[in-house]
C-alpha positions in Angstrom: -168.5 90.8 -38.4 -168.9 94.2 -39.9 -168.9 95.7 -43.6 -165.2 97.7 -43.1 -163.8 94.3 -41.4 -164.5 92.7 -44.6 -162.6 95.3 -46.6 -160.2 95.2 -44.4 -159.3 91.3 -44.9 -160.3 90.9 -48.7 -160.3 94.2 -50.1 -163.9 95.0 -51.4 -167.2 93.4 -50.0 -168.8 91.0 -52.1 -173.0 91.2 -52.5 -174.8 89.0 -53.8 -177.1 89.2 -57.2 -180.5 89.5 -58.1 -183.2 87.8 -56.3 -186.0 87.8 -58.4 -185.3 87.5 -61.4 -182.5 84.2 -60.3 -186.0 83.1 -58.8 -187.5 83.1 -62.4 -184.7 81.2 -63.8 -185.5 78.4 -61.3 -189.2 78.2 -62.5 -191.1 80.9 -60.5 -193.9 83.5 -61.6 -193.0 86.4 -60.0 -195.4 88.4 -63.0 -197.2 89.5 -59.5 -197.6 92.9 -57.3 -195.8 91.5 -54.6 -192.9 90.3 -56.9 -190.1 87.7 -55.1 -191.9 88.8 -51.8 -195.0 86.3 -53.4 -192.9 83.7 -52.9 -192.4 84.2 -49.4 -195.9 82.2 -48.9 -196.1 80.2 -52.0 -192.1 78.7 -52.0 -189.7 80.0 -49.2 -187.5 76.6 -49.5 -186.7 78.5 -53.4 -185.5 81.9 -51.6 -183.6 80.3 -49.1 -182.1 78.0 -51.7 -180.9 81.2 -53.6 -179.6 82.9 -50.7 -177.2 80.0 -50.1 -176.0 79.8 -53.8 -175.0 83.0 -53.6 -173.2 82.5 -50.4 -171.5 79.3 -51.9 -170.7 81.7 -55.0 -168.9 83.8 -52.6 -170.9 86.5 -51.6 -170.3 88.4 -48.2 -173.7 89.8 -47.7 -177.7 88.4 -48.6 -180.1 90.8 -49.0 -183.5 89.2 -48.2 -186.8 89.0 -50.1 -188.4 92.0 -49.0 -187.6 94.3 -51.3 -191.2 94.5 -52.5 -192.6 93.6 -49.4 -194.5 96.6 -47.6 -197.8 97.3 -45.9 -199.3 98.6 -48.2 -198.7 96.2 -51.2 -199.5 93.6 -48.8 -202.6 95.2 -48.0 -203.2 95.8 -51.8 -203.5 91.6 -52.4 -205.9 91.0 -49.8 -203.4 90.5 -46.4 -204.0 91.2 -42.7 -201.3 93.2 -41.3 -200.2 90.0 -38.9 -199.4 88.4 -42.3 -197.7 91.3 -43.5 -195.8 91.3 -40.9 -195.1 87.3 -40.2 -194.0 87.2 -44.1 -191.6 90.5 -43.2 -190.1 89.0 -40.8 -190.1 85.2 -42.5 -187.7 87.1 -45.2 -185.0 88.3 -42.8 -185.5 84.5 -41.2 -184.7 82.8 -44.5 -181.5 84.6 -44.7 -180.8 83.7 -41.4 -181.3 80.0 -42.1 -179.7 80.2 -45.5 -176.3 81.9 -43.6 -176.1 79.2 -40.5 -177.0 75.9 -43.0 -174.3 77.6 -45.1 -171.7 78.2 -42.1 -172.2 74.2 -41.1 -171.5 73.0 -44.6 -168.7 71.9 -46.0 -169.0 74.4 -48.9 -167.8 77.4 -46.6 -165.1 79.1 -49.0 -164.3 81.5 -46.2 -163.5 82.3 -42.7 -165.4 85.5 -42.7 -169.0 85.0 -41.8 -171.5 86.6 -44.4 -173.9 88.8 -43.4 -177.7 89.7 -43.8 -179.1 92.7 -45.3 -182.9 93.6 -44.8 -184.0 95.1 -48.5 -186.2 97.7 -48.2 -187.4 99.2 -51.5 -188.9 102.4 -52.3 -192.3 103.6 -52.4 -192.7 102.9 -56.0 -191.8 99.4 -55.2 -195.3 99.1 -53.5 -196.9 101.4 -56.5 -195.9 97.8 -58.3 -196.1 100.6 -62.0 -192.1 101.0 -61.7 -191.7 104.2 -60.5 -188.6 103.3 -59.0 -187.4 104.1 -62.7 -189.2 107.5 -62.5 -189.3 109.6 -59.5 -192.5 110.4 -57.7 -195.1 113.6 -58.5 -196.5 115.0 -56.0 -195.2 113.4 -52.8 -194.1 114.5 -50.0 -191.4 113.6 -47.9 -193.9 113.5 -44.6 -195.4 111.0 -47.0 -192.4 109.0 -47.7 -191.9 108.7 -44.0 -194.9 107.9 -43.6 -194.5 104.7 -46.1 -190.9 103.4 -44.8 -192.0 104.6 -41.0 -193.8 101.3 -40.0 -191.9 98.9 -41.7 -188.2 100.0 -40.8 -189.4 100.1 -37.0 -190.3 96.2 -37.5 -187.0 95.6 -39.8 -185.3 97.2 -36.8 -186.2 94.7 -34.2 -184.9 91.7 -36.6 -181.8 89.4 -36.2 -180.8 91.6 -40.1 -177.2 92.8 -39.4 -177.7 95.9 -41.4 -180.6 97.4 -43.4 -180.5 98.2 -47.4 -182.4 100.4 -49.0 -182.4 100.2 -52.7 -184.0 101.6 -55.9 -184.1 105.2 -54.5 -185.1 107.0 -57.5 -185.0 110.7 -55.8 -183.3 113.0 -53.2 -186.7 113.5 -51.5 -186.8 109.9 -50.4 -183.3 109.9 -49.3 -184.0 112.4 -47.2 -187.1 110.6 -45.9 -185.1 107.5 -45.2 -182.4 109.6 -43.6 -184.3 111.1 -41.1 -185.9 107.9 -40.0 -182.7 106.4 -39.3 -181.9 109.2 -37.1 -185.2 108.5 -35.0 -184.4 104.6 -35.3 -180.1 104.5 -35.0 -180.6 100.7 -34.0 -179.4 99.1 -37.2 -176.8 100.8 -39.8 -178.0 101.0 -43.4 -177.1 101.7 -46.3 -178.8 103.5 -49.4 -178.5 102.7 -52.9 -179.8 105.1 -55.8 -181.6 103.7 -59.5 -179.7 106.3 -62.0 -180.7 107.0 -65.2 -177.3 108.2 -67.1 -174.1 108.8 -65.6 -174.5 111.6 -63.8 -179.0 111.9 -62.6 -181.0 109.7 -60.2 -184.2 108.6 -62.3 -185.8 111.8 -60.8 -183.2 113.4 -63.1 -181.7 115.4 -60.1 -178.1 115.2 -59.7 -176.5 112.3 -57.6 -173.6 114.4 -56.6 -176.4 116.3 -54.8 -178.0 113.1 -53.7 -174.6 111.7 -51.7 -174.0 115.5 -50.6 -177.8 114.6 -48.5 -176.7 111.4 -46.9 -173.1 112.8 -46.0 -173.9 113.8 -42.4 -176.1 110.8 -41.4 -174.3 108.8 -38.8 -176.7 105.6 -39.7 -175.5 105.2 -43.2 -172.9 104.0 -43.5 -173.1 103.1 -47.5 -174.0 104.9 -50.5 -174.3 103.3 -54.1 -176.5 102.5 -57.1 -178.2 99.5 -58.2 -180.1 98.5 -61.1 -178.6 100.8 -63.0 -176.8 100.1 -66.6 -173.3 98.9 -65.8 -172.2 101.6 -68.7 -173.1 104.5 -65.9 -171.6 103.2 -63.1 -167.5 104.2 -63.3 -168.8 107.7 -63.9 -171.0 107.5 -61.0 -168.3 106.1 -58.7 -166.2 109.0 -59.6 -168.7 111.4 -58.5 -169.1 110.0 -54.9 -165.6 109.3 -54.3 -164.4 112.8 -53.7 -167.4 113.8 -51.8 -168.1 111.0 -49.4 -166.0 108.6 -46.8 -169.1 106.3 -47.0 -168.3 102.7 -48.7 -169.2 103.4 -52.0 -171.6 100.5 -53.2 -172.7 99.6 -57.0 -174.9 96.6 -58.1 -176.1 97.7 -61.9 -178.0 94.9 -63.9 -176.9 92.8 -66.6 -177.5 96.3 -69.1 -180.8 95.9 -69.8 -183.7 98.1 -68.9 -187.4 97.0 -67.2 -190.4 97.7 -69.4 -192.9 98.1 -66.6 -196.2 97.7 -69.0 -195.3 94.7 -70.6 -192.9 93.4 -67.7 -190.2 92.3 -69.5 -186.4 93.3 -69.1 -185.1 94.9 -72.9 -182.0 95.2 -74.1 -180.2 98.4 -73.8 -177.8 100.2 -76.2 -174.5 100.8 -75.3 -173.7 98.1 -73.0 -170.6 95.5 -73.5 -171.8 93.3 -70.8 -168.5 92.3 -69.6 -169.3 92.1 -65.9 -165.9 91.3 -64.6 -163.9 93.9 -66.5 -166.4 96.1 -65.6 -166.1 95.5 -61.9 -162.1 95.8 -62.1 -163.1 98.9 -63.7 -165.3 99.7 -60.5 -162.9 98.8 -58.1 -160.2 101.1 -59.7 -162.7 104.2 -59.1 -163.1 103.7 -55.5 -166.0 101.3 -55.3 -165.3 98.7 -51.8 -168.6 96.7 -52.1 -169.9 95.4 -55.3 -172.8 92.7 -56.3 -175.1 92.4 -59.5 -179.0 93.5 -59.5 -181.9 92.1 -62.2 -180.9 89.5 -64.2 -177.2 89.0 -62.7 -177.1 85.2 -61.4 -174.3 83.2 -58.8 -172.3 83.1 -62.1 -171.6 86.6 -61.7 -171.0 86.5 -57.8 -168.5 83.6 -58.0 -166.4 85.7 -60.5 -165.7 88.6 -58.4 -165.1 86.0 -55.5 -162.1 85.0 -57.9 -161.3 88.6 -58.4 -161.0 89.4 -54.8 -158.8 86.5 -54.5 -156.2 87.9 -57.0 
């Protein structure tokens, strides 16, 4: 099963929501470096109990608990690199399990089998000072590669059907991330951009000039935004649309933005917080895969499995 066969028989592909913070709903501390990857030594039954909520909810793709998982912020609390990369690959496992418990039960709401997506996020995912929300100073792309080099290779050689990377907060590391994936065509990927308003990345460089990057790269095969205001995203799609035949891919959060030094999410102005009149909205602009990021829940997935049943 692929991402475009999924269109093709429902119309849109359904993500799933946020992992972390559904995590904390459920009772875990994730006020930690390592963020949901923490759990991946201290509860892995609770991530793989997420991941099949969210397929019950109707989701068509899991992305697993390795979004703040890295060598370096591994290395940063005190792990070998054979634990950073037994928990690495013990995120894309949990999927795997969640997906084939979930196929055998009698829950399946579907015929089309879901798939796993590796998350990968950005360097200031490891910086753990939320950077992601920022842009970088100072770094270089060679650096960039440098970061995502080691992990992707190992993210390559798992059972993940396709790899996501999310967060991007500037063009720089798109292009990093690009030119891996040429080196590495083993899996697809796709890339998804934190914006800060409804035109800039976080960096504050333009998205239109961030999908015009990725346009050539025959690995990626999706290009969105996540953890973004919802308020942004219509005017976002409507940038990409013209410019790309990529599936256009959006997963904004509940509207509320991440205070970093008190770690905390805070309510934002402007947002109505009407997620499935949003995603209508969404779907209208051109967007064909489309999921919730920090604080959406299986609440918000199981509604737009209703939607794509309309």
């Amino acid at each position: 099963m692929k991402i475009e066969q999924i269109i093709q028989e429902q119309g849109f592909v359904i993500l799933d929501g946020a992992l972390a913070t559904e995590l904390e709903v459920r009772g875990a501390d994730l006020n930690h470096a390592l963020w949901s990857a923490k759990l991946l030594k201290e509860n892995p039954a609770l991530i793989k109990e997420v991941h099949i909520d969210y397929l019950k909810s109707g989701a068509n793709i899991i992305a697993t608990a390795s979004y703040q998982a890295s060598f370096i912020g591994f290395e940063k609390q005190g792990y070998t690199k054979e634990e950073a990369i037994h928990y690495l690959q013990l995120s894309v496992d949990l999927a795997i399990q969640a997906r084939n418990e979930f196929l055998h039960s009698p829950n399946r709401n579907s015929l089309l089998s879901p798939l796993v997506a590796a998350s990968l996020g950005p360097y200031g995912a490891a910086l753990a000072d939320g950077s992601e929300y920022t842009g970088y100073q100072n770094v270089s792309i060679e650096q960039l590669m440098d970061f995502h080099k080691e992990r992707l290779a190992l993210i390559q050689q798992t059972e993940a059907d396709i790899i996501a990377f999310e967060t991007i907060p500037c063009i720089g590391e798109a292009i990093a991330i690009k030119n891996l994936l040429a080196e590495q065509p083993n899996k697809k990927a796709w890339v998804s951009f934190s914006c800060k308003d409804e035109k800039h990345l976080c960096s504050g460089e333009l998205f239109e000039d961030a999908v015009k990057v990725l346009n050539e790269s025959k690995e990626i095969i999706g290009i969105g935004v996540n953890c973004t205001p919802p308020q942004y995203i219509e005017s976002l799609i409507k940038i990409a649309q013209p410019i790309t035949d990529k599936i256009i891919m959006v997963y904004p959060n509940k509207g509320e933005t991440y205070n970093p030094v008190k770690k905390i999410w805070e309510p934002l102005n402007g947002c109505t917080n009407h997620f499935i009149t949003d995603a209508k909205l969404w779907l209208a602009a051109g967007a064909k895969a489309i999921g919730g990021c920090c604080r959406t829940g299986p609440l918000e997935i199981q509604q737009l499995g209703e939607l794509s049943t309309k």
